[in-house]
C-alpha angles and dihedrals in degrees: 000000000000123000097353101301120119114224129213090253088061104108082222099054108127112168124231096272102246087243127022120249099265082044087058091039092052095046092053092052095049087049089061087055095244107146131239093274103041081053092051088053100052092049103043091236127123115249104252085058092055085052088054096052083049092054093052092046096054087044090061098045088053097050086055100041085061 
């Protein structure tokens, strides 16, 4: 490792996950056509949230679609 950043070839190397793990949760969730709401409840969020989560989501896919 030189100056602090870790390099591919560092055994301990783990890159940042693409979504974060409510973001996964929350896209399993849509894929299986529960609504915003159903999703909130689930997961104990409020809706907006789960939009959120929806909107990061769509961001992503679009920076990789690119």
């Amino acid at each position: 490792m030189q100056g602090g950043v870790k390099s591919l070839k560092d055994k301990h190397y783990r890159p940042k996950p693409l979504l974060t793990k409510r973001e996964r949760e929350v896209f399993e969730l849509l894929v299986q056509d529960k609504t915003t709401r159903e999703i909130a409840e689930q997961l104990f969020i409020s809706e907006k949230t789960v939009r959120n989560h929806i909107s990061n989501e769509m961001c992503f896919e679009t920076h990789i679609l690119r």
